[in-house]
C-alpha positions as CSV (number, residue, x, y, z in Angstrom):
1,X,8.4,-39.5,3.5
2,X,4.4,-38.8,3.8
3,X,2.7,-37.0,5.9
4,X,-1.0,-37.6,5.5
5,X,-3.5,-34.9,3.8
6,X,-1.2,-32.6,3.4
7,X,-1.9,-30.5,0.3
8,X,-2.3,-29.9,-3.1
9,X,-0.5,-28.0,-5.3
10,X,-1.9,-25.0,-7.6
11,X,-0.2,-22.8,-10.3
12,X,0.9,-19.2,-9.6
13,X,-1.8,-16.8,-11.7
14,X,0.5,-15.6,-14.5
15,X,1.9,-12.4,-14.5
16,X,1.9,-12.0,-10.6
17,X,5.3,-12.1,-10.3
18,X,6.1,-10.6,-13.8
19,X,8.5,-14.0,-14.4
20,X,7.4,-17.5,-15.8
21,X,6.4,-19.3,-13.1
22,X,4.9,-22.4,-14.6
23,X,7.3,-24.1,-12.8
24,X,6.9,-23.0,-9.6
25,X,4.4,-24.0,-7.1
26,X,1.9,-22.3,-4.4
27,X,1.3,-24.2,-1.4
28,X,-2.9,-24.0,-0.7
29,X,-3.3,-26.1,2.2
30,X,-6.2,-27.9,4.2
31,X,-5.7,-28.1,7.8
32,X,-4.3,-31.8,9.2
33,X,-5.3,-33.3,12.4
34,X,-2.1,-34.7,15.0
35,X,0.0,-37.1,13.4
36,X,-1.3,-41.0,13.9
37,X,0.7,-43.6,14.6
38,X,1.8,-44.7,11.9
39,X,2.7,-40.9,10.6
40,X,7.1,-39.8,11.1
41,X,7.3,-37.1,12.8
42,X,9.7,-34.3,11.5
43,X,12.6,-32.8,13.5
44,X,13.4,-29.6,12.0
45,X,16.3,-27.1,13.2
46,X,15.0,-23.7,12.9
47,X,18.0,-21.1,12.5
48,X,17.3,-17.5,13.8
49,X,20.0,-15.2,13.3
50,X,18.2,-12.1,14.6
51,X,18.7,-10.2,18.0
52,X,15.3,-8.1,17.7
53,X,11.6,-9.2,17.9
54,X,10.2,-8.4,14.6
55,X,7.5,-9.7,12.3
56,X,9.6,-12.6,10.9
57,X,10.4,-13.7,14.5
58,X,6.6,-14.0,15.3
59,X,6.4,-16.3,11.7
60,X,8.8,-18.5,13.3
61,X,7.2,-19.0,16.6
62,X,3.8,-19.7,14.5
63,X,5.4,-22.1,12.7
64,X,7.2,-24.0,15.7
65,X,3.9,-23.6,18.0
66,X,2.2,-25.5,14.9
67,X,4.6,-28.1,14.2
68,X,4.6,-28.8,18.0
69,X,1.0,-29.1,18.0
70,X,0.8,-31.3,15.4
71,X,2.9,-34.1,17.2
72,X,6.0,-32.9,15.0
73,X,9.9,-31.9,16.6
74,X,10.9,-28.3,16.3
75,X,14.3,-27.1,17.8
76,X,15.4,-23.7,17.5
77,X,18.9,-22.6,17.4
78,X,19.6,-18.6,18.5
79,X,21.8,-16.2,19.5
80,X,22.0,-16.0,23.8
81,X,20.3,-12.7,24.4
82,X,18.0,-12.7,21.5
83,X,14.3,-11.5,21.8
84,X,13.3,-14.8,19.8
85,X,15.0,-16.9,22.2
86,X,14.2,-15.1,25.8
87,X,10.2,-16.0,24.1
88,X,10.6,-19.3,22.7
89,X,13.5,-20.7,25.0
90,X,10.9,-22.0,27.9
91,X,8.9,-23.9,25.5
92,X,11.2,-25.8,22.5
93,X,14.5,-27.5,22.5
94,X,17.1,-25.1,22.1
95,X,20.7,-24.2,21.2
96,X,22.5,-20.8,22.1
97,X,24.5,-20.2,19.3
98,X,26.8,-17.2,18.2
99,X,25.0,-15.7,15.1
100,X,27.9,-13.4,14.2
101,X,29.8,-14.0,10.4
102,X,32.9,-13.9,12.6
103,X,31.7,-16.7,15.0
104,X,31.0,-19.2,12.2
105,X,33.2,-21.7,11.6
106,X,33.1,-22.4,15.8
107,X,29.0,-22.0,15.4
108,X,28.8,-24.2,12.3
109,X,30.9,-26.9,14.3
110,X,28.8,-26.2,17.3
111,X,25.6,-27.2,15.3
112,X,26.8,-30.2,13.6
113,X,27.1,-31.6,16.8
114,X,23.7,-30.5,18.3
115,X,21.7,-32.1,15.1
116,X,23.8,-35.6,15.3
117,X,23.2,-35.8,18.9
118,X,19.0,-35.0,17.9
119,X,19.0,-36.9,14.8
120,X,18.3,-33.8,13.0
121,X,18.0,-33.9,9.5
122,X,15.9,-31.0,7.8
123,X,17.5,-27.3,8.5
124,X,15.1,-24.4,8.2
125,X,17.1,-21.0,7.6
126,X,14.9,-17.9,8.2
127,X,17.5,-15.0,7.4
128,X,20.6,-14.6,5.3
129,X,22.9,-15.5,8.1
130,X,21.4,-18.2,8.7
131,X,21.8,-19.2,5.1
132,X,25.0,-19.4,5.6
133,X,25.1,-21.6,8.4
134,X,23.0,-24.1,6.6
135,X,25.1,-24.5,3.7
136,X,28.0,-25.4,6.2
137,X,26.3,-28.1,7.9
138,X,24.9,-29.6,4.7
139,X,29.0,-29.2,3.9
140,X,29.1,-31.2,6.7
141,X,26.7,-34.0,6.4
142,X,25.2,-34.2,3.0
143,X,22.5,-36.2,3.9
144,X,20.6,-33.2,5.5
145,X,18.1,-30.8,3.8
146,X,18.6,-27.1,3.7
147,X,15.4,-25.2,3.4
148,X,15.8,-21.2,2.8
149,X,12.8,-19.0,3.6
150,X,13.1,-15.8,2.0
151,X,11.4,-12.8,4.1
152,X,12.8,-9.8,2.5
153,X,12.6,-8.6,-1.5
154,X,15.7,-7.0,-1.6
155,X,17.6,-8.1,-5.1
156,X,19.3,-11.5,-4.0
157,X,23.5,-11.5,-4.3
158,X,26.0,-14.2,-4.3
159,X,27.0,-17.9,-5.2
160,X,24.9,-19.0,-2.4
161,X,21.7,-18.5,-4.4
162,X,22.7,-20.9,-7.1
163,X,23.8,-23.7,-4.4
164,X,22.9,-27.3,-4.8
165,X,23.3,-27.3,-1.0
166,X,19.7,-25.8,-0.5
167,X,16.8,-28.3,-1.6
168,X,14.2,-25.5,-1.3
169,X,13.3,-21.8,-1.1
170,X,10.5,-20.8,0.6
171,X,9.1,-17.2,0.0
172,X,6.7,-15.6,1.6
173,X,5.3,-13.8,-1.1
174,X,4.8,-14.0,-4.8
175,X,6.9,-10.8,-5.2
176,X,10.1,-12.5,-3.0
177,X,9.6,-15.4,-5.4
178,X,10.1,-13.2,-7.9
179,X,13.0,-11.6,-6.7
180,X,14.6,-15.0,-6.2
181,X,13.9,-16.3,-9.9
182,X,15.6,-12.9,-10.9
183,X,18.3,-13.3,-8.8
184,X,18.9,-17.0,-10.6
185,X,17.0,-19.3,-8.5
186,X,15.2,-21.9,-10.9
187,X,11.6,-20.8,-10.3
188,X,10.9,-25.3,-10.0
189,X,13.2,-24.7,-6.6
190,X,10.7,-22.1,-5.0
191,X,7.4,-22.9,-2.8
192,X,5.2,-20.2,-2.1
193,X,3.8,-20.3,1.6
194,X,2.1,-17.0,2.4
195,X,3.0,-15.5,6.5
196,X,0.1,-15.7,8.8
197,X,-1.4,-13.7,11.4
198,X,-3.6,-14.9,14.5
199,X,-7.3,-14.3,14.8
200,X,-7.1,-14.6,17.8
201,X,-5.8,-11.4,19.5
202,X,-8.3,-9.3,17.7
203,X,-11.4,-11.2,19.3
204,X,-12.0,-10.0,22.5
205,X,-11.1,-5.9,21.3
206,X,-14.2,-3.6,21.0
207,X,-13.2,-1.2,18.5
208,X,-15.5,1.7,20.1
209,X,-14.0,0.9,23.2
210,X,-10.4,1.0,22.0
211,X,-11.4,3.9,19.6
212,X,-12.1,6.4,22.4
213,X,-9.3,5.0,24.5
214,X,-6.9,6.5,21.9
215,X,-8.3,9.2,21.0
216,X,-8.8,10.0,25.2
217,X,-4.9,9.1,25.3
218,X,-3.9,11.8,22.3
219,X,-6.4,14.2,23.3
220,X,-8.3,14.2,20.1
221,X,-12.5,14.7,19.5
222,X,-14.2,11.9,18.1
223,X,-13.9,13.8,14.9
224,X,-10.8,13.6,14.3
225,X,-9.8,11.1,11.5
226,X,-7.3,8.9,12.8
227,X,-4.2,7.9,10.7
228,X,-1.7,5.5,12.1
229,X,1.0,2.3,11.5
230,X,2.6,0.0,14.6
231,X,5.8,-1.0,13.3
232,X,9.7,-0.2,13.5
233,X,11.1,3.6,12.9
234,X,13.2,2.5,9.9
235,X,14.1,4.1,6.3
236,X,12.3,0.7,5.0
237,X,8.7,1.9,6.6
238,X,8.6,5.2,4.6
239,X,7.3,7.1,7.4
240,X,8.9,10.6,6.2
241,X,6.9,10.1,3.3
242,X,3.8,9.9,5.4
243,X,4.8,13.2,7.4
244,X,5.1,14.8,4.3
245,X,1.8,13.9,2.8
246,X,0.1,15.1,6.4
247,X,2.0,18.2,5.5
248,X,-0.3,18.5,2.5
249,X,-3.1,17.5,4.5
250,X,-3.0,20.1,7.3
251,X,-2.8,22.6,4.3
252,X,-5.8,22.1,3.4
253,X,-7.6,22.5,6.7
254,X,-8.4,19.0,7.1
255,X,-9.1,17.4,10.9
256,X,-6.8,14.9,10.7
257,X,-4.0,13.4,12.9
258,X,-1.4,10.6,12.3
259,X,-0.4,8.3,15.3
260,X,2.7,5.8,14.8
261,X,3.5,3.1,17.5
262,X,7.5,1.7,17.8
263,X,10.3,2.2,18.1
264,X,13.7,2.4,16.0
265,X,17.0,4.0,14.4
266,X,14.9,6.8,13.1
267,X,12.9,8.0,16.0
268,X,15.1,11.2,16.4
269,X,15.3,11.9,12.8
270,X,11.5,11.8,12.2
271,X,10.8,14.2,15.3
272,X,13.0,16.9,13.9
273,X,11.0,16.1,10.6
274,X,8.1,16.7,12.2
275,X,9.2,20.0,13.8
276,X,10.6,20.7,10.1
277,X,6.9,20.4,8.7
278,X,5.1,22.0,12.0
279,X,3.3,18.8,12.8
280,X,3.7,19.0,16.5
281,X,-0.4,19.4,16.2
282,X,-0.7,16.6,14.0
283,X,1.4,13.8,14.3
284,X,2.5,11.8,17.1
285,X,5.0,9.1,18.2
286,X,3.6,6.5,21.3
287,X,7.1,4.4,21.0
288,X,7.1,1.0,21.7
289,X,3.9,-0.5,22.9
290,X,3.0,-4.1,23.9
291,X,-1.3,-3.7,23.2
292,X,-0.9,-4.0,19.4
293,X,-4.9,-5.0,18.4
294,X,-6.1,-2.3,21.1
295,X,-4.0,0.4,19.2
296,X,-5.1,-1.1,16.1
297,X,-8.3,-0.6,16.6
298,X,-8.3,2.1,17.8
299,X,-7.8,4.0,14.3
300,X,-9.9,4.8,11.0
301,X,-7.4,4.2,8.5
302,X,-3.9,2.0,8.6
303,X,-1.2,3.9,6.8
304,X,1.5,1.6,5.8
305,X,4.1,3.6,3.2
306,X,6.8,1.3,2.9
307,X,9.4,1.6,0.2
308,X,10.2,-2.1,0.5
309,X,8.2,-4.9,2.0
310,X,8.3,-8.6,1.8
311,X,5.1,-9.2,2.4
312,X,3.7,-6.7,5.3
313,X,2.1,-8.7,8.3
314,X,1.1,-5.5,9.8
315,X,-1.4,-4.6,7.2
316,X,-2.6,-8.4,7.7
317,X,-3.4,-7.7,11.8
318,X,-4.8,-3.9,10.7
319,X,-7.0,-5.7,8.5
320,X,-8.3,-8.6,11.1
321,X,-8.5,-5.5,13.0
322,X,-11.0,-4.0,10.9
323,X,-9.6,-1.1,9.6
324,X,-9.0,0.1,6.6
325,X,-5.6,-0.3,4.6
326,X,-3.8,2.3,2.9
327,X,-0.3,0.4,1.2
328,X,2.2,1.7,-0.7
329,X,2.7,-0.3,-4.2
330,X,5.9,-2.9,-3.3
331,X,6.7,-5.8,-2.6
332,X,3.7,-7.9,-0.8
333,X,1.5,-5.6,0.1
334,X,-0.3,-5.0,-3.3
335,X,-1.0,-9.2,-2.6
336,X,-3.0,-8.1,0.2
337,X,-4.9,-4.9,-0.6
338,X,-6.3,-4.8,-4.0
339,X,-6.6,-1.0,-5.0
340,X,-10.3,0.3,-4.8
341,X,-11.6,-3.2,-3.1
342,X,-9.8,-4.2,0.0
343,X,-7.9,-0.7,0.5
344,X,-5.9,2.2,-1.1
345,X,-2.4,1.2,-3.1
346,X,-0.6,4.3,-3.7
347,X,3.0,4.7,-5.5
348,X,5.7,4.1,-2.8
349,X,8.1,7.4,-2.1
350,X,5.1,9.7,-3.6
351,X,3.7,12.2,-0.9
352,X,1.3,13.8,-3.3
353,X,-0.5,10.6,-4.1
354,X,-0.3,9.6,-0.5
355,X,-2.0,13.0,0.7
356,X,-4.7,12.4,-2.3
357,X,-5.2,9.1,-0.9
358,X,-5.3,9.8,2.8
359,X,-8.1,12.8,1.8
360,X,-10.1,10.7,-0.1
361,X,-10.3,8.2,3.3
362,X,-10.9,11.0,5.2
363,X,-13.7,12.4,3.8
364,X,-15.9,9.1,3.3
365,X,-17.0,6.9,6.0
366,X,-18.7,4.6,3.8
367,X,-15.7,4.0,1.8
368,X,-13.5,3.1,4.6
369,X,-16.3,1.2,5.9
370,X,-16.4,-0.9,2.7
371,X,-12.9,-1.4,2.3
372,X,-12.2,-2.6,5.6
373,X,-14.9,-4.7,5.6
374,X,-13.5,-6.2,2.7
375,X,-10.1,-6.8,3.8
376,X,-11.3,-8.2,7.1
377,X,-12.7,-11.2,5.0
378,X,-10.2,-11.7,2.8
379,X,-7.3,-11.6,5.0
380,X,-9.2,-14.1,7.3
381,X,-9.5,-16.5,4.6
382,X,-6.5,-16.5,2.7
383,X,-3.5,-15.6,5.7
384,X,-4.7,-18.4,8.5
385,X,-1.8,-20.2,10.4
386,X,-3.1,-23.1,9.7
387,X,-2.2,-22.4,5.8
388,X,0.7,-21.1,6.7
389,X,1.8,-24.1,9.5
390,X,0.7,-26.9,6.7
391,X,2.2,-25.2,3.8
392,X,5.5,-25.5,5.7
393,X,4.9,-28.9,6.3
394,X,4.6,-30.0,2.8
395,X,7.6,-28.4,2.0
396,X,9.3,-30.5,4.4
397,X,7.5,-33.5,3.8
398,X,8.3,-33.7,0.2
399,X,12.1,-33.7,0.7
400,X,14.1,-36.8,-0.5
401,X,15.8,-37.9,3.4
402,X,17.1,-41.3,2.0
């Protein structure tokens, strides 16, 4: 199976993954005009296990908008009352299917049936659950193809990993592909296509515009440095270690406030924090909000203190955004923001170095200026869709479907 001008194939720069990788491939891709007539189209099954709306959701619907566009066949199989599928249900084939581990022999059956009746023969598995699925209806039909994409760098667990079921594993980051060779996948079984983030949305925002709009909305002087993150209130985003490093911050007198958009389990928890630390004055919660690249613009520095992160596709749209970074050192993130040249990388879990960090940002313009400047470029040019859409595509082309 070809698909024309796809892509070529480069070796991982050793050491970034701290694992030989020789064997292993990264997926640089050129863009490819709409299949021709004399190019298959692929009909892929897209599994998405997840209720919520969260950065690997929006991957998937990149992906599927991208095939589509290209003349190729997504269909996306979801649980009925999902986020994912209340979005993508009005514009792609679909299946409702029970996600649940309890649900799945009935659910595995259920899908068998939906990719004879489609002639469905590549299945693309975007969580662990849907991992699971995959291996049953490759149980079920050997001749399909079970691609895993890997989205989170926890340590991987289980039998599954070591499957022959699954013909490929596609992480999103060097550092997931790491975690998978340690975990036992063969490093030869493991593409590398990099998560995207659209240009688009951050085109038509005028950052002094959306500057004064937030500071107007918090009731904050121009002065006032502007610290802030748009992402889920979970133990995963660190955000108690932020609090605590603006803790250190306000003891030292400096005009500073931190402002974090979203929603999530720890909402509660991190407002009695904040009364804990007296940071009613100095940090504040917006909840869930729907103008992401407004808000984004709207600040000086992104603060992004994750203790885990697969790759971090916020800190791709606060850099398109034109701000400047400020990552904690795990997972993806340090692939994205180089310390000193396209941001601040600080130990994760460290409130000390945090605080150091955020008061060296806050006291030089020019440095933030710099920085951002530099991460603007380099995320444009090395986190497109395009790469993303035809690094996918390769990965399915290349599969053996006889």
């Amino acid at each position: 199976m070809h698909i024309p001008r796809i892509s070529g194939l480069f070796p991982i720069v050793a050491g970034a993954t701290g694992f030989d990788n020789s064997c292993q491939r990264v997926i640089l891709t050129p863009v490819t005009e709409q299949l021709n007539d004399k190019t298959i189209a692929l009909r892929v099954l897209h599994l998405a296990s997840e209720k919520t709306w969260r950065g690997g959701e929006n991957q998937i619907r990149l992906l599927m908008e991208g095939m589509a566009a290209r003349g190729h066949e997504p269909f996306l199989a979801a649980d009925e009352g999902s986020e994912i599928l209340r979005r993508l249900g009005g514009k792609f084939p679909v299946i409702k299917a029970p996600m649940s581990r309890l649900a799945w022999p009935r659910t595995v059956w259920q899908l068998h049936r939906f990719c004879r009746a489609n002639r469905i023969k590549i299945i693309d598995a975007h969580s662990s659950k849907a991992h699971d699925l995959g291996l049953g209806l490759v149980a079920l039909d050997p001749s399909r193809r079970l691609i895993v994409h890997r989205r989170v760098d926890y340590p991987v667990r289980g039998t599954k990993y070591q499957s022959p079921k699954v013909a490929r594993y596609v992480a999103i980051s060097h550092a997931i592909a790491g975690v998978l060779a340690a975990g036992g996948v063969a490093p030869s079984r493991i593409d590398v296509v990099r998560s995207a983030v659209e240009t688009a949305p951050h085109r038509t925002v005028d950052r002094v515009t959306a500057r004064d709009n937030l500071r107007q909305l918090l009731g904050l002087p121009q002065s006032t440095i502007l610290f802030g993150n748009a992402s889920a209130l979970s133990e995963q985003k660190g955000y108690g270690y932020l609090m605590e490093a603006s803790a250190i911050l306000k003891s030292r007198g400096l005009d500073f406030h931190v402002v974090i958009a979203g929603d999530g389990p720890l909402r509660n928890e991190l407002e009695q924090l904040r009364i804990k630390l007296e940071l009613d004055n100095h940090v504040s919660f917006l909840g869930f909000i729907t103008e992401v690249p407004e808000f984004l613009a709207g600040l000086d520095v992104f603060a992004m203190t994750s203790i885990d992160e697969g790759l971090g596709t916020a800190a791709l749209d606060a850099a398109l955004a034109g701000i400047c970074p400020l990552v904690s050192n795990v997972g993806g993130l340090p692939e994205i923001v180089t310390d000193g040249k396209t941001g601040l990388v600080v130990p994760a879990k460290d409130p000390q170095a945090i605080a150091e960090a955020m008061t060296r940002l806050a006291g030089d313009q020019a440095l933030r200026t710099r920085l951002a400047s530099a991460a603007q470029s380099f995320v444009a040019s090395n986190f497109s869709v395009d790469a993303m859409v035809e690094g996918n595509l390769k990965v399915y082309s290349d599969l053996d479907l006889t």
